[in-house]
C-alpha positions as CSV (number, residue, x, y, z in Angstrom):
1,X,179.3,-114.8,57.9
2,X,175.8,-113.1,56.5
3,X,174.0,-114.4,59.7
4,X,177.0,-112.1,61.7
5,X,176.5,-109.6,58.9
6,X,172.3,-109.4,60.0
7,X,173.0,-109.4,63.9
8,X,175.6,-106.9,63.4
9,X,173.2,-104.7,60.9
10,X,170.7,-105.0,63.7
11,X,172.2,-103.6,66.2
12,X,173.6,-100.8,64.9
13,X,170.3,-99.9,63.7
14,X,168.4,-100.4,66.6
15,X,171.1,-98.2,68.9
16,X,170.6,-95.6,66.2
17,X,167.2,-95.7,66.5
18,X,167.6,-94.9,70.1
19,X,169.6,-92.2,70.4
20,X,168.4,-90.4,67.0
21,X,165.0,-91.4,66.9
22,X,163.8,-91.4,70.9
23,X,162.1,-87.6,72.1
24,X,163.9,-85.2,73.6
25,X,162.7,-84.9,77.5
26,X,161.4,-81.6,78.0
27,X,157.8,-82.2,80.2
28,X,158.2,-83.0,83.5
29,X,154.5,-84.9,84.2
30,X,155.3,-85.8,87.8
31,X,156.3,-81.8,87.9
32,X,152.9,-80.5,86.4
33,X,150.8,-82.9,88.4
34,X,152.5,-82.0,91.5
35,X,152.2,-78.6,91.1
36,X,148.7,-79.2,90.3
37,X,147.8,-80.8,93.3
38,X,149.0,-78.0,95.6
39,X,146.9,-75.6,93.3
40,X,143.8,-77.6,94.3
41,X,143.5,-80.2,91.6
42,X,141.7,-82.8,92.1
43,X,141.3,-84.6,89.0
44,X,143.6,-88.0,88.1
45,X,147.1,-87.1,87.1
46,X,146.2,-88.7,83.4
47,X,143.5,-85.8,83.2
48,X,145.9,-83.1,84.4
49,X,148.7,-83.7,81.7
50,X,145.8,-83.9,78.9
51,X,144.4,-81.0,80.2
52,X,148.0,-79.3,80.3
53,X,148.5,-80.8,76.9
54,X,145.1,-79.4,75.7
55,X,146.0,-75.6,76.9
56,X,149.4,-75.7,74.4
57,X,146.9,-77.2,72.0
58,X,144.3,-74.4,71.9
59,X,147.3,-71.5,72.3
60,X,148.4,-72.5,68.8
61,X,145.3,-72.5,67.3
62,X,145.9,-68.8,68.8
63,X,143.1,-69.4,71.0
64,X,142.8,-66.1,74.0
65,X,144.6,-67.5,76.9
66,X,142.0,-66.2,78.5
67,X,139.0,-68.8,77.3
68,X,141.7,-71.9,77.9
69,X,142.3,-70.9,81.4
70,X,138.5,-70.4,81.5
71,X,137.8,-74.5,80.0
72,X,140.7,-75.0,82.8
73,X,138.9,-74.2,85.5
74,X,135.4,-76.2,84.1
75,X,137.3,-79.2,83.4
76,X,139.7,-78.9,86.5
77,X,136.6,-77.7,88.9
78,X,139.1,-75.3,90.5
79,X,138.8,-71.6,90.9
80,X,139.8,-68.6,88.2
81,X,143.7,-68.3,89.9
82,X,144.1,-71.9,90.2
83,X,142.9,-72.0,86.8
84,X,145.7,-69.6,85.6
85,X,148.5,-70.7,87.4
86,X,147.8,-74.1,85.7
87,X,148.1,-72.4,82.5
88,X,151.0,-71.4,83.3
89,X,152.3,-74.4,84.9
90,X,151.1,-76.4,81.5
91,X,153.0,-73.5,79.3
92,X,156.5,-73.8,81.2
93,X,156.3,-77.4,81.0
94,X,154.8,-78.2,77.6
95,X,155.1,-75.3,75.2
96,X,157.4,-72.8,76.2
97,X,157.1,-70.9,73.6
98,X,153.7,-69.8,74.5
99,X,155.2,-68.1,77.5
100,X,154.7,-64.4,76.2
101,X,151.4,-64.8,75.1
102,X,150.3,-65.9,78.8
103,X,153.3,-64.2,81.1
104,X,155.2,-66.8,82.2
């Protein structure tokens, strides 16, 4: 009886660990990366989401979206608009709530 007790204990906490404790799905990598490649990225798509994930980073340290799209283009080697339109790309997929502060 204790032994089906455990198992049963188990279980139950590992499905609530699951549902309760797995991250909600809000980033769409394969969206950002794809996006990123028609914008003239040429970087791997492990550099583009850290570099996506890096532009939310430096807008809340209230950063000017200005000097992240500019470390954007230096780290992306792409131009100014490319550079932008991944900032946004990186804002509607990552941090939405940054969306004011760049106009997206």
């Amino acid at each position: 009886m204790r032994m089906f007790t455990k198992r049963g204990s188990c279980v139950v906490i590992a499905a609530t660990l699951a549902v309760l404790g797995s991250p909600m799905a809000h980033a769409d990598d394969a969206n950002l990366v794809r996006n990123a490649r028609e914008l003239g990225f040429g970087v791997s798509a492990e550099n583009l989401i850290s570099i996506g994930h890096s532009a939310c980073y430096f807008l809340s340290r209230n950063r000017d979206p200005g000097e992240v799209a500019e470390r954007i283009m230096r780290y992306g080697n792409v131009e100014s608009d490319s550079a932008h339109r991944f900032l946004d790309l990186s804002v509607n997929e990552y941090c939405p709530q940054y969306a004011a502060l760049v106009g997206a």
